[in-house]
C-alpha positions in Angstrom: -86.2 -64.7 -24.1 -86.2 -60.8 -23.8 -84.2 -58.4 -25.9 -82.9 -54.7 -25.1 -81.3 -52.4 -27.1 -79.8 -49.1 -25.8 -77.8 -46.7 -27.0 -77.1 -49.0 -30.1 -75.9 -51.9 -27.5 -78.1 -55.6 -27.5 -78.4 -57.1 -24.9 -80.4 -60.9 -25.4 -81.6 -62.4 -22.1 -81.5 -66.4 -22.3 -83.8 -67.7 -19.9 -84.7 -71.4 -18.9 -84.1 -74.3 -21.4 -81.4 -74.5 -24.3 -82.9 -76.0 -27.2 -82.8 -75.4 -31.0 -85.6 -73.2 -30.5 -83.2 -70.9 -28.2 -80.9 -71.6 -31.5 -83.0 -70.1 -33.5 -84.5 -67.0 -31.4 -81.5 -65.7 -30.8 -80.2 -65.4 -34.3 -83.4 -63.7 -35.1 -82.8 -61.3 -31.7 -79.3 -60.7 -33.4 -80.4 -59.6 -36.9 -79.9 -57.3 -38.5 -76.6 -57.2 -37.9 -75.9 -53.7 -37.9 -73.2 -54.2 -35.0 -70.9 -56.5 -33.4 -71.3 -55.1 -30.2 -73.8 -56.8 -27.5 -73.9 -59.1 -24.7 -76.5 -62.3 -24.0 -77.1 -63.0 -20.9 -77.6 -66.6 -19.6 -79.7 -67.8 -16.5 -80.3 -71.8 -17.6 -80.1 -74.5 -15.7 -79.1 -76.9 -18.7 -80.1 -78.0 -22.4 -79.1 -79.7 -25.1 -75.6 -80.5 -25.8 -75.8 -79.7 -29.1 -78.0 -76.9 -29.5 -75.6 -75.4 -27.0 -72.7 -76.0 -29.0 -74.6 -74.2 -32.1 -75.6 -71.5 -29.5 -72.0 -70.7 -28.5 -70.6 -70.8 -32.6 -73.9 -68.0 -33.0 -72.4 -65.7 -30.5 -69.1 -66.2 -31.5 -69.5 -65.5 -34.7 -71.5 -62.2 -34.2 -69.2 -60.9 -31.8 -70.9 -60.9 -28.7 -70.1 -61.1 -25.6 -71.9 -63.7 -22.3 -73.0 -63.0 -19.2 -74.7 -64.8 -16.2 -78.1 -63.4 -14.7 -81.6 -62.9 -15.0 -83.8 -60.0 -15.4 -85.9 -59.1 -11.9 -89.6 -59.6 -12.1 -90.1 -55.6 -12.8 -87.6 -56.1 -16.0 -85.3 -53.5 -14.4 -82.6 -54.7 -13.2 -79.8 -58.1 -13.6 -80.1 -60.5 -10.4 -78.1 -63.2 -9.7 -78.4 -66.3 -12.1 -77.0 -69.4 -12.9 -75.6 -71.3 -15.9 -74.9 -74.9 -15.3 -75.0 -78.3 -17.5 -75.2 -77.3 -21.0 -75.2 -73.7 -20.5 -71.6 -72.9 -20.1 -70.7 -74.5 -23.0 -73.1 -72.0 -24.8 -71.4 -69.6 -23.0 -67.7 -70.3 -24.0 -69.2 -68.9 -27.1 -69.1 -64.9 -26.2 -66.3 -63.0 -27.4 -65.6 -61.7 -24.0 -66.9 -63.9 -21.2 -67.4 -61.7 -18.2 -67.7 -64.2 -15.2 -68.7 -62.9 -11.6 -69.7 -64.4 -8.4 -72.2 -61.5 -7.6 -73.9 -62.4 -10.7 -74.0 -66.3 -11.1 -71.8 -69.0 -11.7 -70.7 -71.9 -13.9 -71.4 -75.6 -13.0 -70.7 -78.5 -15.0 -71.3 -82.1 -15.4 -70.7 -85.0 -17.7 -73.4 -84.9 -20.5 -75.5 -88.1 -21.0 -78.3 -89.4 -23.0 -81.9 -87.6 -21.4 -84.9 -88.8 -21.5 -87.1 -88.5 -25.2 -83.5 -87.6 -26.7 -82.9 -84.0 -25.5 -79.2 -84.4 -24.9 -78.1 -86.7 -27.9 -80.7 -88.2 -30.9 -79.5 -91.6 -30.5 -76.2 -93.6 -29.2 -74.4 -93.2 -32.3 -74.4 -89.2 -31.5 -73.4 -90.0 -27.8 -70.4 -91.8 -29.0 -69.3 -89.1 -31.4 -70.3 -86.3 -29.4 -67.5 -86.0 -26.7 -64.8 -85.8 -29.5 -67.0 -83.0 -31.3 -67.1 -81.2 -27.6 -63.8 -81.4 -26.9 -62.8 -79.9 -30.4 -65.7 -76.9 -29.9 -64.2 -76.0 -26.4 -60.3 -75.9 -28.1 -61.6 -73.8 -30.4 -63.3 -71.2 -28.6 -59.7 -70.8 -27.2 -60.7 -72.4 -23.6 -58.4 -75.4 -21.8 -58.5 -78.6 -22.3 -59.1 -79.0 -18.5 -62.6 -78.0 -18.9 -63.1 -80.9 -21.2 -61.6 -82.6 -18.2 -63.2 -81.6 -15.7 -66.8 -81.9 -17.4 -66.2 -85.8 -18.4 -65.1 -86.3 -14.8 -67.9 -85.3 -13.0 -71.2 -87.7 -12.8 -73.7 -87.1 -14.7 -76.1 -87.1 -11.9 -74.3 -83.7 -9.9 -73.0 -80.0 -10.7 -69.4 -79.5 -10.3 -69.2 -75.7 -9.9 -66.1 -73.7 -11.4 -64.0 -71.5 -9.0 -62.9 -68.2 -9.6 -59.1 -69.1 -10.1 -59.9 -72.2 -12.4 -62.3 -69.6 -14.6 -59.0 -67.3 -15.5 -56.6 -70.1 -15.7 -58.9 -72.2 -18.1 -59.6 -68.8 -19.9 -63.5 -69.2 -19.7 -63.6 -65.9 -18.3 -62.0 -63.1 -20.1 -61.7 -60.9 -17.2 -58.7 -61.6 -15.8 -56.9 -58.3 -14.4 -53.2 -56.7 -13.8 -53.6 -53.9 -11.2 -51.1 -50.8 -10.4 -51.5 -47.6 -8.2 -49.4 -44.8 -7.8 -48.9 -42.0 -5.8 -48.4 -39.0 -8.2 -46.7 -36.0 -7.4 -49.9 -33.9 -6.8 -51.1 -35.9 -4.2 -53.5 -37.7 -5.7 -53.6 -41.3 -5.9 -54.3 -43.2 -9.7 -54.8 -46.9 -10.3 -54.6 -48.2 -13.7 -55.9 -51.6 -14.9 -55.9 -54.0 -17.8 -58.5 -56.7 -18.5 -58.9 -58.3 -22.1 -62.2 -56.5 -22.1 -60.1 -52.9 -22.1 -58.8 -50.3 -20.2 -59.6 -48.9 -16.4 -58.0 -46.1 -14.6 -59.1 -45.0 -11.3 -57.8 -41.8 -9.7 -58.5 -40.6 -6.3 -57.8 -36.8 -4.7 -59.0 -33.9 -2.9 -59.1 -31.1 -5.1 -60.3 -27.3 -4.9 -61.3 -28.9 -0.6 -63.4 -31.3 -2.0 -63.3 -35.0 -2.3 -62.8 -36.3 -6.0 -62.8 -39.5 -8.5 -62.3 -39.9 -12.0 -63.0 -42.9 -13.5 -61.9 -43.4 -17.5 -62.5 -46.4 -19.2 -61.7 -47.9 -22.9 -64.5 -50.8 -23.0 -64.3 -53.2 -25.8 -67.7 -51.6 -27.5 -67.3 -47.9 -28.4 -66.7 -45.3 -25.8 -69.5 -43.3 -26.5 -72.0 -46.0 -25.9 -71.2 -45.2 -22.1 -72.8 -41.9 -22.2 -76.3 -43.3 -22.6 -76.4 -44.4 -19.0 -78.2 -42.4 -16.4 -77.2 -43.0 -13.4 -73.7 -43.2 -12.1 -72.1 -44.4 -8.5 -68.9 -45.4 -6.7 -68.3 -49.3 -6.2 -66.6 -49.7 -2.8 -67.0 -53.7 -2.7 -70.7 -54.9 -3.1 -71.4 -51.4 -2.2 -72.9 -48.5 -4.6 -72.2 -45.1 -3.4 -74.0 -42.2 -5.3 -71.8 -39.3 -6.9 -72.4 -35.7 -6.0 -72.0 -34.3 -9.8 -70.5 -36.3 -12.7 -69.2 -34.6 -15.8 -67.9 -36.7 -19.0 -65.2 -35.8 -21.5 -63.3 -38.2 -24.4 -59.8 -38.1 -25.7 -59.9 -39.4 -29.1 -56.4 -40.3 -29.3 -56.1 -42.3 -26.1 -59.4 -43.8 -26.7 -60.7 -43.6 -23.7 -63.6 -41.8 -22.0 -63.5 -40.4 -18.3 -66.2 -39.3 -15.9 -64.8 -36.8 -12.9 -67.2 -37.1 -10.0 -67.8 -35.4 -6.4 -67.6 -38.1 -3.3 -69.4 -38.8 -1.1 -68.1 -38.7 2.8 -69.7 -42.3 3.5 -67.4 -43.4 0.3 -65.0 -41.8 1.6 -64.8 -43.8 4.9 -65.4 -47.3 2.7 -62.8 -46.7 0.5 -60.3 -46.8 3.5 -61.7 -50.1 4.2 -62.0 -51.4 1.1 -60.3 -54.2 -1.0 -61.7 -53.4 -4.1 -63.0 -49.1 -5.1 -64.6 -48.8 -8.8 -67.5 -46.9 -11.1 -70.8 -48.3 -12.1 -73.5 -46.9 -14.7 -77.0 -47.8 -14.7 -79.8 -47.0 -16.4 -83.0 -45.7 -14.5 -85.1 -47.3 -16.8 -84.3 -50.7 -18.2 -81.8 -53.7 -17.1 -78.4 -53.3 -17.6 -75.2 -52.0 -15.8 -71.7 -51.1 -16.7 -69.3 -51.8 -13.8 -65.4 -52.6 -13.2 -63.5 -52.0 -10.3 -60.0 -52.5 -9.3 -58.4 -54.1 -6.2 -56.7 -51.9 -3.6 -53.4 -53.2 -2.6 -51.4 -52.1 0.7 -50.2 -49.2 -0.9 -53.5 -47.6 -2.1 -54.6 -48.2 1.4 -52.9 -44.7 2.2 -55.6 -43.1 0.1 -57.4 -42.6 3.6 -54.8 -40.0 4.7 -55.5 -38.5 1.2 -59.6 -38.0 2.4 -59.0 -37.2 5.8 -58.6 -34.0 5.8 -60.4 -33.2 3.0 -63.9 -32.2 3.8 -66.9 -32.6 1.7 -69.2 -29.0 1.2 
């Protein structure tokens, strides 16, 4: 397990095995508890039923949010990881449950009694422990049809969860509502709403020069943005690096916006895009902020926008 902090944000990397050992270094990674605002990051391939269970009520009860991936072998970075078995019930736990296929996914199967006791101490505890599953998962505020779907699928294979199923069961929290607009002045602005906060996107030439503005309202304070180093545009998988980025803050909104220069080769992948958005990084150290927002038919015409506006 390997911990970050950052700008006052923890982030707890949960790697391998679920155990009461995991139990018990991860409330040690959390303390003090001087915040309620970090993420743990899951890349497990299963674990103890119960010690999951306990590992989920940890998070949830300090606040944090869940993740899947795993830290690149230079420590850098987030890869692609998975979370199947026990680990999604740990990861139910997070306050916010950011789910995405670029980053792992969730597979489930029907718990059973392993070898030298790891998944249940005895029979007595396999008896009792669906009941005590099912009432964990209602209470983290996830569907019943998880329970289903986990009790329905053999023991010996991984059922993985799609996308659609992870919003409509509510173990992701990132569900989105999406509008753009043309506004008078040309430019075009796409707002959006997840449970994890506010987006807006706006997209114009100004001054004969190609422009985005990205604001956000995260769920963790505002400010905590600013400690990231390196900033680019998101046209799909793609990272696009901004000319110049400048930050400001309106306290009464409550949200923060960064006003960056693009780039011509943005420029020309936004028009084929289907989904444009902002990402911070930091140049040293794991971790990324990133949300994006789909382009419908409408925002489409932002290619007429950029056209004719050349970059210096």
């Amino acid at each position: 397990m390997k911990t970050f902090t950052q700008g006052g944000f923890k982030q707890i990397f949960v790697d391998g095995y679920i155990h009461k050992a995991t139990v018990d270094s991860v409330s040690e990674a959390m303390q003090p508890v001087t915040t309620q605002y970090g993420m743990v990051v899951f890349n497990s391939a299963g674990g103890d039923l119960i010690a999951a269970q306990e590992l989920g009520q940890l998070i949830r009860d300090h606040g944090f949010a869940t993740q899947i991936g795993k830290l690149t072998e230079n420590q850098d970075q987030v890869a692609r990881g998975v979370c199947e078995s026990a680990c999604p019930i740990a990861f139910i736990g997070g306050k916010f449950r950011l789910l995405d296929t670029d980053t792992g996914h969730l597979g489930v199967h029907r718990f059973y009694l392993a070898k030298q006791g790891r998944w249940a101490a005895d029979s007595k505890l396999l008896f009792t422990a669906g009941r005590d599953l099912r009432e964990y998962i209602k209470a983290m505020g996830v569907s019943d049809e998880f329970f289903t779907l986990i009790m329905a699928t053999p023991a010996d294979r991984i059922q993985a969860v799609g996308k659609h199923a992870s919003y409509d069961w509510n173990l992701s929290t990132g569900g989105e509502f999406t509008t753009w607009n043309l506004a008078p002045d040309g430019s075009l602005v796409g707002l959006g709403e997840t449970s994890t906060g506010g987006m807006g996107i706006t997209l114009a030439c100004r001054e004969g020069k190609p422009s985005l503005s990205a604001k956000f309202k995260p769920w963790f304070p505002p400010a905590t943005l600013l400690n990231y180093d390196t900033h680019n545009v998101t046209v799909d998988n793609d990272r696009y690096p901004v000319t110049e980025a400048t930050a400001s803050y309106d306290k009464q909104s409550g949200f923060i916006t960064f006003q960056a220069g693009v780039t011509r080769e943005a420029i020309k992948a936004i028009a084929r895009a289907d989904r444009v958005g902002y990402s911070l990084s930091y140049d040293r150290g794991p971790g990324e902020y990133s949300r994006s927002l789909v382009i419908d038919g409408q925002a489409k015409s932002l290619a007429e926008t950029f056209e004719s506006c050349p970059t210096k």
